[in-house]
Structures are given as structure tokens and as C-alpha cells.
Steps between C-alpha positions, in 0.01 A plus 500: 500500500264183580145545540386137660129408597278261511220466239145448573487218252860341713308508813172304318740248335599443919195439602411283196774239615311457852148483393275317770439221294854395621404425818226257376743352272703458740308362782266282308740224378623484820148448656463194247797358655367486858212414396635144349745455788187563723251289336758231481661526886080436539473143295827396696391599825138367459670143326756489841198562743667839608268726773155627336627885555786464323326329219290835568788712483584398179220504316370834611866639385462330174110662448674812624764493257342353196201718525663876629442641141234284412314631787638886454335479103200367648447794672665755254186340251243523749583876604429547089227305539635194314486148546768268410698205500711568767231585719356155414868314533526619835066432613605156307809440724338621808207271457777228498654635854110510610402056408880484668609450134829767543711271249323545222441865515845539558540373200271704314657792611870416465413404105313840465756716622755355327328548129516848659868534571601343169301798287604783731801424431494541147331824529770639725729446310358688180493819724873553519539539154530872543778551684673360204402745317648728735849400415489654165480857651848635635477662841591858396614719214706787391335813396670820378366819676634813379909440562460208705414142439308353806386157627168458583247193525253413223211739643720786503512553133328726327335478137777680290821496699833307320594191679822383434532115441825314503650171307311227655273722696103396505302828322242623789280618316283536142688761343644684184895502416618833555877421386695202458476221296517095674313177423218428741394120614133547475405155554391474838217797355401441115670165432732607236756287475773676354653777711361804334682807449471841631560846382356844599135496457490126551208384749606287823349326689502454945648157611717473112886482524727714406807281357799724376452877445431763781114710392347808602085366520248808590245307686169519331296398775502373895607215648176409550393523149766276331471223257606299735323644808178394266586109470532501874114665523427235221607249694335551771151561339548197333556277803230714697247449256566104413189389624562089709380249335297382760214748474282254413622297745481722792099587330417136546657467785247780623207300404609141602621651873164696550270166372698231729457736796129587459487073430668423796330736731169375395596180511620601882166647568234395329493093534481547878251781526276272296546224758651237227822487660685558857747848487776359613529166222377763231778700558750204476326462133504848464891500576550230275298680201742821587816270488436330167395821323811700592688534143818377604546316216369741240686801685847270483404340144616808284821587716584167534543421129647871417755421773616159319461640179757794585728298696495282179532773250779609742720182477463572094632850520198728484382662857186573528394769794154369564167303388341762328757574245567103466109477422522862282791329260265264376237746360711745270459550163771750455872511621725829459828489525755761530826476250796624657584243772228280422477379157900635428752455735535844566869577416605604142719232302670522179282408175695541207796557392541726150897560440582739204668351179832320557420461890400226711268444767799412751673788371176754573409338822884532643540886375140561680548310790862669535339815523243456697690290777513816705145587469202424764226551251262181480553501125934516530460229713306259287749530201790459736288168645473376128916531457572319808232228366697470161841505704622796280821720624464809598743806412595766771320792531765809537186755500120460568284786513098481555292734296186524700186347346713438153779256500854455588818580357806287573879484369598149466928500398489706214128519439226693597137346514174659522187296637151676526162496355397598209357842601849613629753277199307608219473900586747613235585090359287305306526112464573298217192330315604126653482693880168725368306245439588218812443845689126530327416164555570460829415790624159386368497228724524662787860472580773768691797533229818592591746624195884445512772688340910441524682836413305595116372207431139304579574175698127417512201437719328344749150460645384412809156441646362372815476105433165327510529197771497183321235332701228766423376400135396142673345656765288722273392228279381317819299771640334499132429124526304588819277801273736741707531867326857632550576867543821673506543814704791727445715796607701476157378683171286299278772400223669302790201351619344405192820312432499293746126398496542407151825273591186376810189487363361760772135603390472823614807749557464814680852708527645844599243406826567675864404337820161646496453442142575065583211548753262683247573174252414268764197642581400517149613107447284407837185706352531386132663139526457332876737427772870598414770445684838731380908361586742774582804531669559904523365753762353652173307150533347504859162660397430331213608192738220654781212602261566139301234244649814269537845674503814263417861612612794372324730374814886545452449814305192684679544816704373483864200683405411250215561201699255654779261611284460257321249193584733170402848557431697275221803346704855523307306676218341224351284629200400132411317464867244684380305269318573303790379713748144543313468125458528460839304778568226358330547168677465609834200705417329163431611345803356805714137439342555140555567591890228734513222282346623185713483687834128685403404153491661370775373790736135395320495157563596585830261735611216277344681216723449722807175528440363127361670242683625727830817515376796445796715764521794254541451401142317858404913615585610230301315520244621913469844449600530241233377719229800748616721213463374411157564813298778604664636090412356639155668797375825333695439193260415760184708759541845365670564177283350572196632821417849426496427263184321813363828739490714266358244475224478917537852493419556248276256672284 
């Protein structure tokens, strides 16, 4: 019997991949397009003395085009009773078209609506990271009902029924272990990076998989209610809530569009009714006071460094999804980075090597890796990858059985070896006092031991341990040259973790940590310490990532949902770019107050122009235009040649 239906929460994920954003997305890029083509079809046919109405033609299309959603926020403001930029880009633009100045506001709005583009772009893309999260959840599950054992989707099950998970199957939901016994791969959940095993009474979690042995799990709660279902709702608060950084921005933009208006319509107005000055040369002035106060350049001086800042920082491997997390970088006091994937590679490798008396290491390492050739379990395979490493032969296995959660026992020739960990060898054995105490000490440092035995006899031990990436002890001590705090967040117990901060230098360690547990950290690091920024490569990781004021991905090894979440990603997984990243970071912040200070000053000198020597507009549009031209030559010059001079020295650190 299969029960198949849709779920409320399938049919909101549909309509969350066709928000109407799209179409804006989608149509706006392609309106900055024409509007180029236009406003340049109008300098050729004006310079080859085509017909007036053509010349017409083209500008009105390019004023059409370059100010649709200029004009369409205009009026969105004003029916909230707002004033703001746009509305003054486009009264700027069409006070060109009305002196027969169409060029020039052209201009002013294809540069506007192209800063646009370039951030909506990055903001559309940080609202698919959900559907990654999607992928974690399997479509359906079986559920025993009485006699039978049914399929049904993810809404269908009920708080208390058995469903019945295979080898290799994803668990659907938070649960209890009714009967069986497996290891889990919790990773993508808690961060633990060892597969953990899993006996009746064990807790799993939704999303985890479920590597070798088939479980019974009574579902302890919804679908809806999940550990995992949560990080989705996390991560979507998160984004909701991050406030744009250009809320000051968009307050002065307020004031400055509501003061040149009032200015120019009493300049408009008032100088005539007084009988000073003719209407119709007043409004020329007037026209020219409108033109040279537009903020072209101010509006294109932060987006124009950002943009060569993060193509920059792109060409040196970090990608950076927009301005305001470029700018954010530069400000945090704090970074928090996950372990498992981040600051280890992620994968368990052998450690040491402790043979019994009259052994070898070759000799322990063949018998183990012998008997564990058949084995998929993350551990079998890391001893078997050390005896291929050290070129050792390999006997034949004639046997190999898998004891579930324990070990494995294998007859190589004439001998019979048991592998397992020291829970399951030592239940009626006890080792010798060389084993006892190499089994003490590393088990003190955090390490996963594996004993070995060949018929009656101890062959030995080994640890292993998820490895620490070399790069990362550089990186730390650069973020501490900069007065950076480091953090380590954790799905690992604290014996683990505490190892490898000590082998780091990591000032504060916080382990055994769920998803919503990273976010509570955070939050306390933001309130008690400044901007932080946390590194994480695990869906565990995406809100931390989204409640972070700056969220850094590692690249290669990221899940979807980090990379999306996150606001710069580290290419190839670079740890050492991220000194680099915050250098720049701080480099293009300066450059963007440099911009913004140059054209405030520029649009000043202009207006008082306008106003004390009657100001031309010829050179009133030359004078603005060539502001534009200067910080955008500025963070080109800043940002794109210096910065590739600053990596190497980044990496050469």
C-alpha cells in the first residue's frame, strides 16, 4: 500500500522558486542593455546627421528603458508618502530631455540602474538557499501500521509510529531507536565528525544518514518540527531580518531629495515672481541647478568601488556576494569558525600507531588493513588508505563478518583477527599495561582508537582523529595580529575540541553545540564583543552563517546551503584568504569614503557654481559627469591593481 500526497510545505517550497522578484530580475538587466544600445544608436545618429525623429526615437527608448523602474519606485515612494532618489534621478533626467539635454540624462539613468541590477542580484541569489535545504529530506517513508508497513510522504506521519530506515537511507524524521543498531552520519546536523553509532534508545536526527545497519526510529515529533525543519526557519529569519546596509543611505537620501526639490522649485518660482529674472532663462538655470545636484556620482561612488573590489577579491579566490558584506568584513572583532570541515579536513586519518611487544607498525597496519579491506566504515577505510601509503601486502580475507556498531572479525589463512573499539574488544579482555596506557593517553586527546587482535594474542593499536588543516595555525595567528578574537564552534564533545584549540590557539571553544545553539553564540559574540563574522562549511552551519554579520563559506567543501547562505565564499577552500579578504575589505572601505567625500564636494562646488557665476550647463554636465568618471577611475585604480600585490603578501604570510 502507497499513500502519496502533496504537502502543504511542498507546494510553498513551489511557489518559493517563482517569487515575483524574478520577473524584475529578470527584466531589469535586460532594460540596462537597451538602454546603452539606445543611448548609443543616439550619439551615432546625431554625429552622422541622421533625421531629428529618429534621433527622437532613440532617446525617448533609452529614457524609457533606463528609467521604467526608476520611475515605478518613484511612485511606489510617493504612494507611502516618501521622497527619494529615484524620484529625483528621473525629475533630474527629465529636466535634461526638457533644456534638450537627453544625453546626459540618459546617462544618469543608465549608471543608476545599473548600481541597481548589480545588488539585486546578489540578493537573489541568497534566497535560493532553501531549496537546498530541501534535499536533505527524502520524499517519503515507511511506517509500520498494525501488520503492514506503508509508504507515505513526510506529513503523513504521526508522532509515535516506527519508521523503518534502510542502509543508506536519509532518517525523516527526529526520532528514538526502537530496534537496531547502525552508525549515523550526523554531520550535515550537529557537525560531528566521526560517524556516531546507534543503538536502541539512541536519538536521531531528520536529514542524518544512515550508513550500514537497517533501524526501527519511533518518530518523536512532525515533520514540521524537526531539527532540521528548524535551521530552515533559522535561515530564513536570519536573512529576513538582516537589515541593508544602506539605511542610512536611503534616510539621507530622504532628506537630500526633498531639499533639492523644494531648492529647485523656488528657485523656478520665486526669482521671476519677484521680477529679477525672465521665466523662461530662470528655468534654464533652474535646469542646470537640478542637473548638477543629481547624485550620480555619490549614488555610483560606493557600488562602483565594491564592484572592483569584488571582482578583485574574485581573481584572488574569495567571492564576495555584495558591497555590504565587503564593507561588514572590515569591522569584526570576532571570527567563529566551525571545526569539522573548516579548521580539519573533515575525514578521519590515522594518528598513531601502538603495536604490542615483538610487533611492528607494518606488521599492525597490514593485519588491520587486511581486515578491514571489506569494510565501508569511514574508519576501515582510513587504515586501509594508510597500508596502501606504506605499500604493505595485503593477505586474503577467506571470512569477513561486520558486527554492527563494534568491529569486524576476519580469517586471514590460518588466522582469525578481531578489529573494534574498545567498548566492544575489551568486554570480557583486558589489555596489556604497554596497550592500557597508549589507550589512556590518547584517548585523552581526543582521539577514536581502534584495538587489534590476531587469534589470542594483542597485535596493538591505533588512533585516529580528524586532522587539523595545516594552513589554519597561520591563519589564526594573523587574525590575532589584526586584534581579531577567534572562536571555535563545535558539534564534537569538548575533549575533542579542546584538543584541537590547544594544537590552534582558538580563544574561546564552545562544543557539543546544535545549529541553534551556533546562532545563540553568535548573538552573544555580536552583543558582548562587536561584529563577528563565523566560517562553516556544513548545513549545521547555514544559520550561524545567516545570523553572522558576515558569513564565510568554505568553497570545494561547502554544502549548497552553506555556499548560499553564506555572504563571501572561500574559492578552492582557501583558509589563508581570509586575512586576505579582511585586508581588502578594509581597503575598499577607504576608497568608498574617499568617493563619497570627493563627489559631496563636487556636487557642492557645483551647485554654488550654478548659482555665482551662472554656471553653463554644458560644463555644469561636465563638471558631474567627470566626478562619475573620477571615482569610478578610483576604486578601478585602488581596488583592481593594488590588491593583487596584497594576496600574494596574504599568502606569503
Amino acid at each position: 500500500m502507497n499513500t502519496v500526497v502533496t504537502t502543504s510545505g511542498e507546494r510553498e517550497r513551489e511557489e518559493r522558486q517563482t517569487p515575483r522578484w524574478q520577473t524584475q530580475a529578470w527584466l531589469e538587466p535586460r532594460l540596462v542593455v537597451v538602454t546603452a544600445l539606445a543611448l548609443g544608436g543616439s550619439l551615432l545618429a546625431e554625429r552622422f546627421g541622421a533625421s531629428p525623429e529618429l534621433i527622437l526615437l532613440l532617446n525617448v527608448l533609452s529614457y524609457v528603458a533606463g528609467g521604467f523602474f526608476g520611475a515605478k519606485g518613484a511612485i511606489e515612494s510617493l504612494l507611502k508618502r516618501r521622497i527619494d532618489v529615484d524620484m529625483l534621478m528621473v525629475l533630474a533626467a527629465l529636466g535634461a530631455a526638457t533644456v534638450d539635454q537627453w544625453h546626459e540624462g540618459a546617462i544618469l539613468l543608465f549608471l543608476f540602474s545599473l548600481s541597481n541590477v548589480l545588488q539585486d542580484y546578489a540578493i537573489g541569489r541568497s534566497r535560493q538557499a532553501i531549496k537546498s535545504l530541501m534535499k536533505l529530506y527524502p520524499n517519503e517513508a515507511k511506517v509500520r501500521r498494525g501488520e503492514q508497513v506503508v509508504t507515505v510522504t513526510l506529513d503523513r506521519i504521526r508522532v509515535g509510529e516506527i519508521v523503518l530506515i534502510e542502509p543508506g537511507e536519509r532518517i525523516p524524521v527526529d526520532g528514538i531507536i526502537h530496534d537496531g543498531r547502525s552508525t549515523v552520519d550526523e554531520s550535515p546536523i550537529t557537525g560531528e565528525s566521526m560517524p556516531v553509532e546507534k543503538m536502541a534508545g539512541s536519538k536521531v536526527f531528520a536529514g542524518t544518514l544512515n550508513q550500514q545497519g537497517a533501524l526501527d526510529v519511533r518518530a518523536t515529533g512532525a515533520a514540521q518540527d524537526t531539527v532540521l525543519a528548524r535551521v530552515i526557519k533559522m535561515v530564513e529569519e536570519a536573512q529576513d531580518s538582516k537589515a541593508p546596509t544602506e539605511r542610512f543611505l536611503d534616510r539621507f537620501e530622504q532628506i537630500y531629495a526633498i531639499l533639492i526639490l523644494l531648492g529647485t522649485g523656488v528657485f523656478i518660482v520665486l526669482p521671476p515672481a519677484l521680477g529679477l529674472v525672465d521665466f523662461s532663462s530662470n528655468f534654464y538655470r533652474a535646469m542646470v541647478l537640478m542637473t548638477v545636484a543629481s547624485p550620480c556620482a555619490l549614488v555610483i561612488s560606493t557600488p562602483a568601488s565594491f564592484i572592483s573590489a569584488i571582482a578583485s577579491a574574485a581573481r584572488g579566490g574569495v567571492l564576495f556576494k555584495g558591497g555590504a558584506y565587503l564593507e561588514q568584513l572590515a569591522l569584526v572583532k570576532a571570527v567563529a569558525f566551525d571545526k569539522t570541515g573548516t579548521l580539519t579536513s573533515g575525514k578521519p586519518a590515522v594518528t598513531d600507531i601502538v603495536p604490542a611487544p615483538g610487533v611492528t607498525e607494518d606488521e599492525l597496519i597490514a593485519v588491520a588493513a587486511a581486515g578491514e579491506l571489506r569494510s565501508e566504515h569511514p574508519l576501515a577505510k582510513a587504515i586501509v588508505q594508510m597500508a596502501q601509503e606504506r605499500e604493505l601486502p595485503l593477505a586474503e580475507v577467506n571470512d569477513f563478518e561486520a558486527i554492527m556498531g563494534r568491529g569486524v572479525r576476519a580469517t586471514l589463512g590460518e588466522h582469525t583477527v578481531h578489529i573494534g573499539s574498545p567498548t566492544y574488544m575489551l568486554e570480557e579482555l583486558h589489555l596489556p599495561p604497554e596497550l592500557a596506557e597508549a589507550r589512556t593517553r590518547l584517548e585523552g586527546e581526543g582521539k577514536t582508537l581502534m584495538l587489534v587482535r590476531r587469534d589470542d594474542d594483542w597485535f596493538g593499536l591505533i588512533a585516529l582523529a580528524d586532522q587539523v588543516r595545516p594552513e589554519a595555525k597561520a591563519v589564526i595567528d594573523q587574525l590575532h595580529a589584526n586584534n581579531i578574537q577567534i572562536v571555535m564552534l563545535t558539534g564534537d564533545n569538548e575533549r575533542v575540541a579542546q584538543h584541537i584549540a590547544g594544537q590552534l590557539g582558538i580563544d574561546h571553544v564552545h562544543a557539543g553545540l546544535m545549529p541553534e545553539d551556533k546562532v545563540g553564540v553568535i548573538k552573544h559574540f555580536e552583543t558582548n564583543h562587536g561584529a563577528t563574522a563565523m566560517v562553516g562549511d556544513g548545513v549545521n552551519d547555514a544559520p550561524g552563517l545567516a545570523t553572522a554579520s558576515v558569513g564565510i563559506a568554505m568553497g570545494a567543501a561547502g554544502t549548497d546551503v552553506a555556499l548560499e547562505t553564506a555572504d563571501l565564499v572561500l574559492m578552492g577552500d582557501k583558509l589563508e584568504l581570509i586575512p586576505y579578504a579582511i585586508q581588502m575589505s578594509k581597503k575598499a572601505r577607504r576608497v568608498v569614503w574617499q568617493n563619497i567625500t570627493f563627489a559631496l564636494g563636487v556636487i557642492v562646488m557645483l551647485i554654488i557654481g550654478a548659482f555665482a557665476i551662472d554656471l553653463p550647463l554644458p560644463l555644469g554636465v561636465l563638471g558631474h559627469e567627470g566626478s562619475t568618471v573620477i571615482v569610478v577611475l578610483n576604486g578601478l585604480i585602488q581596488l583592481l591593481l593594488l590588491p593583487e600585490l596584497m594576496r600574494r603578501r596574504a599568502l606569503a604570510a
